[in-house]
N, C-alpha and C positions, 0 to 999 in steps of 0.2 A: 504494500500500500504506500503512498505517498507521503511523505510527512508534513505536516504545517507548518511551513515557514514564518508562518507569524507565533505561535508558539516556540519554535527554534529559537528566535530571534529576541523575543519580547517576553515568552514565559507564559502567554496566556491566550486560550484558546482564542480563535477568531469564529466567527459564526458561520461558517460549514462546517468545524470540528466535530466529526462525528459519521459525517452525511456516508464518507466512506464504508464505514464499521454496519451504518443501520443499513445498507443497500446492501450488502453482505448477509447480513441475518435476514430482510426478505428474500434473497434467492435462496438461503435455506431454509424459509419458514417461519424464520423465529419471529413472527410478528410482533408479538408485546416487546418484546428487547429490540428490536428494530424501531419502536416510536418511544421508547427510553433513551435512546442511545441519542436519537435524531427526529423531536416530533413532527418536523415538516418533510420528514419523507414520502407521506403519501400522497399529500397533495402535490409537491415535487413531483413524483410518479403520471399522477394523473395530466397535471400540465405537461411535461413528455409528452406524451401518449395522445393527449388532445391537439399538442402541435403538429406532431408526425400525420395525424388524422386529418391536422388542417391542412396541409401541404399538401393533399391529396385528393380530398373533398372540396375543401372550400366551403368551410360551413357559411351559412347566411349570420351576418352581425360577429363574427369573431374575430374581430377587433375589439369590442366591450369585451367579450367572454375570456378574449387575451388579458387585459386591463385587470379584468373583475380577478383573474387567478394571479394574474403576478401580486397585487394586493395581500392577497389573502397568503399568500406565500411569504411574502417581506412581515407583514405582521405575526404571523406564527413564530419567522427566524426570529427577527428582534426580541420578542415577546418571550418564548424559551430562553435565550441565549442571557438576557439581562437575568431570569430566574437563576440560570445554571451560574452565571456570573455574579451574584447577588453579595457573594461573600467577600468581595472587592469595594464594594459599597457601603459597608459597615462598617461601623468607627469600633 
């Protein structure tokens, strides 16, 4: 796997740390440990999956449906990453 350069560097994860490990435990299954590890993997997934779909189809209006997922994608990461990070934050 890859390592995190901003970790190497800085000491402190950066906000894909993880995305590797949990895409690993979904191609084995391991679901719950795969959205522990990294909880915006699956909508990560999904947005894959519905771009590759868009390239191909051309769904009507996906451009908003693109919008609507990257959203909801940035707010998942942030929103984990500051909890995972929370301990940095504390006097």
């Amino acid at each position: 796997m890859l390592p995190c350069l901003n970790k190497q560097l800085f000491g402190i994860d950066c906000v894909g740390c993880g995305f590797q490990r949990a895409f690993i435990h979904v191609v084995k299954g391991n679901f719950t440990a795969a959205f522990n590890i990294y909880p915006a993997i699956y909508t990560l997934l999904l947005f894959a999956i519905f771009l590759l779909l868009n390239l191909k189809f051309k769904f009507k209006n996906s451009r908003k449906i693109i919008i609507t997922f990257a959203i909801i994608n940035v707010l998942i990461i942030l929103i984990s990453y500051f909890i995972k990070m929370k301990h940095l934050f504390t006097l």
